[in-house]
C-alpha positions as CSV (number, residue, x, y, z in Angstrom):
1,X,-4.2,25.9,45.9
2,X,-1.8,27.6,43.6
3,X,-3.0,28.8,39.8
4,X,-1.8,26.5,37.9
5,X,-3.4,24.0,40.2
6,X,-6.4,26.0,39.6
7,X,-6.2,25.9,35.6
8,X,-5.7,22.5,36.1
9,X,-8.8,21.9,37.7
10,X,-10.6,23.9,35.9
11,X,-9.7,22.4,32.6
12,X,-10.2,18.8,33.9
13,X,-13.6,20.1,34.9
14,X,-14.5,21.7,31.3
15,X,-13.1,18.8,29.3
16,X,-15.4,16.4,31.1
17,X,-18.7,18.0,30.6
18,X,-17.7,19.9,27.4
19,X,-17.5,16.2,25.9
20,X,-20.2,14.7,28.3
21,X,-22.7,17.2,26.4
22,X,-21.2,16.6,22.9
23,X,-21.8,12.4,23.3
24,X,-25.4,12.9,24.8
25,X,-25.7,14.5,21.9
26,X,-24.2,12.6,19.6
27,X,-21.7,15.0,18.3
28,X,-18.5,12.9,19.2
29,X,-18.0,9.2,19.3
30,X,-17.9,7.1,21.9
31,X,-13.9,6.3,21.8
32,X,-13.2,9.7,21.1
33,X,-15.5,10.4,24.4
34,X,-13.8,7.8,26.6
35,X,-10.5,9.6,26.2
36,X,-11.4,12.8,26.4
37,X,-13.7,12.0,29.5
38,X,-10.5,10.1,30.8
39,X,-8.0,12.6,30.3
40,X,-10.4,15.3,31.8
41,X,-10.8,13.2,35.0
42,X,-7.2,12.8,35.7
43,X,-6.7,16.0,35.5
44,X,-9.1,17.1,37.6
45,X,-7.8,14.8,39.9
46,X,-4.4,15.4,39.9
47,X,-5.1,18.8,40.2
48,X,-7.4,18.4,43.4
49,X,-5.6,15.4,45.2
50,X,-2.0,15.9,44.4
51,X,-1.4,13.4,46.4
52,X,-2.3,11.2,44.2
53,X,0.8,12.0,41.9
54,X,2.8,11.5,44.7
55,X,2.0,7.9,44.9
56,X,2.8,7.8,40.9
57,X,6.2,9.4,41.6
58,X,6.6,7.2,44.4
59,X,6.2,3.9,42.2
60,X,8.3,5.3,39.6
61,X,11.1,5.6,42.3
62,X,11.3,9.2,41.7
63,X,10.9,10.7,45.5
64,X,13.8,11.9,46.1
65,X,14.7,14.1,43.1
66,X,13.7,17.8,42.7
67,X,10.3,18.0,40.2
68,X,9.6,14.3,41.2
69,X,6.0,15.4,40.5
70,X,6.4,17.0,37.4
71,X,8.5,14.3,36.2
72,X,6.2,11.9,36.7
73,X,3.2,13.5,35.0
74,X,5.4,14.2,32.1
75,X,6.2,10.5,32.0
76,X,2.6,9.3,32.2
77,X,1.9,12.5,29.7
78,X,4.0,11.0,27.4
79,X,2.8,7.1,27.9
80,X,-0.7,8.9,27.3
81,X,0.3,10.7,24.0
82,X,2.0,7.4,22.6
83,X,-1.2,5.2,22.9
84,X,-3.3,7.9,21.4
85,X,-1.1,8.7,18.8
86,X,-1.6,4.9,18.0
87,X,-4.8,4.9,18.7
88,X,-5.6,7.5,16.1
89,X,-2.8,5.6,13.5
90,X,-5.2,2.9,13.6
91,X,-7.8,5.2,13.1
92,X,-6.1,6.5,10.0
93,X,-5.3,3.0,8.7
94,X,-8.8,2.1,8.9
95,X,-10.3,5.2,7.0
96,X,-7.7,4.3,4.4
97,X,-8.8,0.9,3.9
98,X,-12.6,2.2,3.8
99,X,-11.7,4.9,1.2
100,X,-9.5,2.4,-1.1
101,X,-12.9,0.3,-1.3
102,X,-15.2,2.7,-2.1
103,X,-12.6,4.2,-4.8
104,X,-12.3,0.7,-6.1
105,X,-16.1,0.2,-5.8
106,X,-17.1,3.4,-7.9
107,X,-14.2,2.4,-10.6
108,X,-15.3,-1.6,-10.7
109,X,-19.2,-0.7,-10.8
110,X,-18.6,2.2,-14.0
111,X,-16.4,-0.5,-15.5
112,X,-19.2,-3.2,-15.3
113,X,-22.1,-0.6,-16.5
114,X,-19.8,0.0,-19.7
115,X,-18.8,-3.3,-20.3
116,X,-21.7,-5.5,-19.3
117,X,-20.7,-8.7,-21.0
118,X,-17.4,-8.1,-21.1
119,X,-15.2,-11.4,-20.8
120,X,-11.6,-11.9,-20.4
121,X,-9.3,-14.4,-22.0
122,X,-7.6,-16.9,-19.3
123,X,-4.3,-14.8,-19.6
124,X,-5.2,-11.1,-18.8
125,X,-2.5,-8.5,-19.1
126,X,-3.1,-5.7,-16.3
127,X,-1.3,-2.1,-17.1
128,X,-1.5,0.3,-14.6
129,X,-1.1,3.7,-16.0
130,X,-0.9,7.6,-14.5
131,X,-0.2,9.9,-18.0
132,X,1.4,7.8,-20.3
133,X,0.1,9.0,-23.1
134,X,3.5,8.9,-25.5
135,X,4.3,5.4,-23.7
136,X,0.9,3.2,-23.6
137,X,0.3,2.7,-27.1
138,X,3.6,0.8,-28.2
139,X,3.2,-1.2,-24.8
140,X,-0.2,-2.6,-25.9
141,X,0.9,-3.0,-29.3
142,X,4.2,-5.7,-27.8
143,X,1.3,-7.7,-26.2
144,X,0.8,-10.7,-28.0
145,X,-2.5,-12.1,-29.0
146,X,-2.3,-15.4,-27.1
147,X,0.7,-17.9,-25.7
148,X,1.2,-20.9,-27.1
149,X,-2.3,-22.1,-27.5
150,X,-4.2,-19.9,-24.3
151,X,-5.6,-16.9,-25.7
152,X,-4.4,-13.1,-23.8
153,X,-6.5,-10.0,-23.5
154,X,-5.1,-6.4,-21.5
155,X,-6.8,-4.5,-19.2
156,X,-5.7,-0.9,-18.6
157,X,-6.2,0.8,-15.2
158,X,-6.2,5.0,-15.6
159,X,-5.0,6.3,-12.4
160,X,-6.4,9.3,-12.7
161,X,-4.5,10.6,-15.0
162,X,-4.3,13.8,-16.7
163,X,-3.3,13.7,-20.2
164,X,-4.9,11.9,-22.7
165,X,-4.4,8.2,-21.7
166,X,-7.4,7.2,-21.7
167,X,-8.8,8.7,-24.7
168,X,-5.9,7.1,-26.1
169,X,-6.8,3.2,-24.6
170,X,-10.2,3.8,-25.4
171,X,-9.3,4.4,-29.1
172,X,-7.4,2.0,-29.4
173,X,-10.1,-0.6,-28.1
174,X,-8.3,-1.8,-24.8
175,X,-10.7,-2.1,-21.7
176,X,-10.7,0.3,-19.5
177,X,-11.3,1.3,-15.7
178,X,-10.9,4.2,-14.3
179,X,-9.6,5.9,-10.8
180,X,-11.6,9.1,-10.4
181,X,-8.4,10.2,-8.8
182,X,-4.8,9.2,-8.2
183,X,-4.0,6.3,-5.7
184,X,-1.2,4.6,-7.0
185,X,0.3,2.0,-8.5
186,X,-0.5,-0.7,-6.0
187,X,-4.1,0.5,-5.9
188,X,-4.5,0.4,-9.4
189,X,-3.4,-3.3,-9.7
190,X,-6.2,-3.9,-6.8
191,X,-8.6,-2.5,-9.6
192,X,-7.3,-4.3,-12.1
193,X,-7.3,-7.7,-10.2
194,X,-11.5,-7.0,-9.2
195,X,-12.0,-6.6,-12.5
196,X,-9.9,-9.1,-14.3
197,X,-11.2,-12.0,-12.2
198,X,-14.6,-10.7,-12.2
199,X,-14.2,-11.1,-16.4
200,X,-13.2,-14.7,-16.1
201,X,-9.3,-14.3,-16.0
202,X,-7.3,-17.3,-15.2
203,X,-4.0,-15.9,-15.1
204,X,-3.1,-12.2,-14.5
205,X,0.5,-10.7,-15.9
206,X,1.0,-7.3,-14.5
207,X,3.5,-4.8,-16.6
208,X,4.2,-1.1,-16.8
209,X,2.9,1.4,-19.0
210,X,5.9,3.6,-19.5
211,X,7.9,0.5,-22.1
212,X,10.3,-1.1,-20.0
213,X,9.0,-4.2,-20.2
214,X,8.6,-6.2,-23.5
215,X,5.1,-8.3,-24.1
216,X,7.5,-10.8,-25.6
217,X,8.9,-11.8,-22.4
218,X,5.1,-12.9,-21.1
219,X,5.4,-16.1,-22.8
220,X,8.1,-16.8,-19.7
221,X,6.7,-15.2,-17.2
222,X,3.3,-17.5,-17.5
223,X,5.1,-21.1,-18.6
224,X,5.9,-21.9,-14.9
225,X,2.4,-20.9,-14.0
226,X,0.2,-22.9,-16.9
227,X,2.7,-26.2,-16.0
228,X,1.6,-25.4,-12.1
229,X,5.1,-25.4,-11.3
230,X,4.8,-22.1,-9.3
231,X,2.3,-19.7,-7.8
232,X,4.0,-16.4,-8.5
233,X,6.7,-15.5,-11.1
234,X,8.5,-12.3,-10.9
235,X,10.3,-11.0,-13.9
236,X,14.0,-10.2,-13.2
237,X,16.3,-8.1,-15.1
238,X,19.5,-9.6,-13.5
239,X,18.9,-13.4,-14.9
240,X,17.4,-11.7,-18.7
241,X,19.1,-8.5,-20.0
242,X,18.5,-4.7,-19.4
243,X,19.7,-1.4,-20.6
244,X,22.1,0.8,-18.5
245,X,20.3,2.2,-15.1
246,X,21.6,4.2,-12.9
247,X,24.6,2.4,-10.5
248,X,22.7,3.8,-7.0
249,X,19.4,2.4,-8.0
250,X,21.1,-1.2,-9.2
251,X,23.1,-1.3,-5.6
252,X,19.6,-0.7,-3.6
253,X,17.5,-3.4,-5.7
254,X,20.7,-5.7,-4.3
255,X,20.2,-4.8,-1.0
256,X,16.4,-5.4,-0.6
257,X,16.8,-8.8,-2.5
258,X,19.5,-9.2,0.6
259,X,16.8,-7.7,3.2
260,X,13.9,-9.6,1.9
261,X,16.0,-12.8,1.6
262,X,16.7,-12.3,5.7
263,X,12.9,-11.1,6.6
264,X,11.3,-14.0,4.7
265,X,14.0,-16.4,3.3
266,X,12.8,-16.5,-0.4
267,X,15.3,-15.6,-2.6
268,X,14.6,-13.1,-5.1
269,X,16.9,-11.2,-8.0
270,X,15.3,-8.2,-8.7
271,X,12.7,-7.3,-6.3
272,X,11.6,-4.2,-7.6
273,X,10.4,-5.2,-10.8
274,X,6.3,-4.8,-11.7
275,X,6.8,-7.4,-14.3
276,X,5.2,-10.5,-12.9
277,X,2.6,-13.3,-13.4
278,X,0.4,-15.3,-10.4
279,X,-3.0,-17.4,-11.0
280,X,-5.8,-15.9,-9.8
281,X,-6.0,-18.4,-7.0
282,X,-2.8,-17.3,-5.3
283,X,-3.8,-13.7,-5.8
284,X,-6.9,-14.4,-4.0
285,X,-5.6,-15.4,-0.9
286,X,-3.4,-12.1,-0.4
287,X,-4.2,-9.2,1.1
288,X,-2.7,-6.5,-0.3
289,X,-2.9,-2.8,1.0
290,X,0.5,-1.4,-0.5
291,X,-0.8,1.8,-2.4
292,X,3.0,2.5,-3.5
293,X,5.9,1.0,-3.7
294,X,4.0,-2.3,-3.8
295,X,6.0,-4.7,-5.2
296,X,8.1,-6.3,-2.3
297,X,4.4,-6.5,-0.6
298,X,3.8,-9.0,-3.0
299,X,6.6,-11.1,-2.3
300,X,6.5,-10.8,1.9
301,X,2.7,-11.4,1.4
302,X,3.1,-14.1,-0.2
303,X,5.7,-16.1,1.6
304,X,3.7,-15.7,4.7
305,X,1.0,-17.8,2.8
306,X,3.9,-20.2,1.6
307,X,3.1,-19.8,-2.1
308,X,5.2,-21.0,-4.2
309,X,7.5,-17.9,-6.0
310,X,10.1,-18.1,-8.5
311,X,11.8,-15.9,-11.2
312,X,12.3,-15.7,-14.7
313,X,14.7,-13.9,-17.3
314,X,13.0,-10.9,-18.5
315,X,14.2,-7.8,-20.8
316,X,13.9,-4.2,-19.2
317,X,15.0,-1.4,-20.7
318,X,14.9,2.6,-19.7
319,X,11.6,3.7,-20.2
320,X,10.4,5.0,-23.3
321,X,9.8,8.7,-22.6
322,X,9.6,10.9,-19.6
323,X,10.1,10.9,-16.4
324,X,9.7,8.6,-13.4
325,X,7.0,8.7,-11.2
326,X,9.3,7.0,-8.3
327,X,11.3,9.9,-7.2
328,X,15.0,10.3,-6.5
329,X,16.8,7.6,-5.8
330,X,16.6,8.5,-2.1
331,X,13.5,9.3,-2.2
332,X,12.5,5.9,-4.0
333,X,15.2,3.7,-1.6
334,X,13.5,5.1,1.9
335,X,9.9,4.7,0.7
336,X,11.1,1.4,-0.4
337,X,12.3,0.2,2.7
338,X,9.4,1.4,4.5
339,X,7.5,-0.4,2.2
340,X,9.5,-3.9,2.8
341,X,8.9,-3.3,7.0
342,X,5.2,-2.2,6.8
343,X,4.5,-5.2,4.8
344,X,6.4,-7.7,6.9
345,X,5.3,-6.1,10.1
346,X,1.6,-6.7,9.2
């Protein structure tokens, strides 16, 4: 045998009672045994019976070129690193999940013990805010009391922030929940939604803290929802007015209403905007995991469901003070677009 057949055996060997002793026990899980234990044995035996990669090259039609063997191992190798790299993505996606819910469990449950008998009106306003301490207050103050003859109340979500936001809110009387750390926009709103409809909210209006959108435009966003004309209304600055943006960021909004349009044939304007309105009812049959960049997931999630979406005019202007939380353009237009994929994909 030549060394590195040796090594090869030896490792095999060593992986395969190294992990056999760590499951009995119980130091390792099973999956993560099963591979390991897996891995180990085919190297042992490929080491031992070479023979046996022989008959791998041989089915991969690979006999008669020079490093046959090698080149077969490196392509099962490879097939092998793929599925565990999967394997482990999945892993990933469900730790994420877990940790979402227990973030959003600790933040619901203080909410509750602070505000026991705390009811919302059947239009709830949800803010989602991450230091907007010179922003949130004139924000709150453009929210009006009720539309037309239904009665509004606003719910702020602190995402972790680290200024004074939510000394701010809470002087100012708003309810309150609060992230223990940063997640996101997308997670926020997830917050926001448990708690809203755990208060009694009928219909849930979503806006930024940092004053590009105007609490005079809710009035629009909600009509198409109280007739029951439409599930889900998203604001869009294209039909209504806004103030000068920059030209890249205008040009990408276009091209996701185009990709989205293709990927899920509802026809949207402005894609990007957090300005929107949905009964609690449709919001209840999505499931939303976008922790950034959330707002086409709302749109792809919600075609798959065949909810009814539409638009209205809305008024956005540059935000108050600042700077963005999105990133470069770049930046923003990638994560974006991964955003539009992950969501559709799922």
């Amino acid at each position: 045998m030549t060394v590195m057949r040796i090594l090869g055996a030896l490792l095999g060997a060593w992986t395969m009672f190294y992990y056999f002793f760590k499951f009995r026990h119980y130091q390792v899980r099973r999956q993560e045994f099963s591979v390991a234990f897996l891995f180990g044995t085919a190297l042992l035996v490929a080491s031992l019976l070479p023979e046996s990669v022989t008959l791998l090259r041989d089915l991969l039609a690979l006999e008669d070129r020079q490093f046959s063997r090698l080149i077969a191992l490196l392509i099962i190798s490879n097939l092998v690193l793929w599925f565990l790299m999967i394997h482990e993505r999945a892993k990933a996606s469900r730790a994420s999940r877990q940790y979402d819910l227990l973030i959003r469990h600790m933040a619901i449950d203080k909410f509750k013990n602070t505000n026991p008998d705390l009811r919302f009106n059947p239009i709830t306003v949800i803010i989602p805010a991450y230091n907007e301490v010179d922003n949130i207050q004139s924000v709150l103050e453009s929210i009006p009391d009720r539309v037309g003859t239904i009665s509004t109340s606003t719910l702020v979500i602190d995402d972790g922030s680290q200024d004074e936001t939510d000394i701010l809110v809470r002087r100012l009387g708003v309810p309150l929940v609060v992230h223990p750390v940063r997640r996101g926009g997308g997670a926020a709103l997830r917050a926001g939604f448990d708690a809203a409809i755990l208060g009694g909210a009928e219909i849930l209006v979503t806006m930024d803290a940092d004053g590009q959108h105007q609490g005079s435009d809710i009035a629009q966003l909600v009509k198409p929802i109280v007739d029951q004309h439409l599930d889900i209304v998203v604001g869009s600055r294209f039909l209504g007015k806004r103030e000068p943006d920059s030209r890249l960021r205008l040009v990408g909004i276009r091209f996701f209403n185009m990709l989205i349009r293709i990927l899920t044939d509802v026809r949207v304007s402005d894609c990007s905007n957090g300005f929107r309105a949905f009964s609690v009812a449709a919001i209840g049959q999505l499931d939303l995991q976008q922790d950034q960049y959330h707002t086409p997931e709302l749109i792809l999630t919600a075609s798959k469901k065949r909810l009814r979406i539409g638009e209205a005019p809305v008024y956005v202007k540059r935000r108050r003070s600042g700077t963005s939380k999105k990133g470069s353009n770049i930046t923003y237009g990638f994560r974006f677009a991964l955003s539009i994929f992950r969501s559709w994909w799922r």
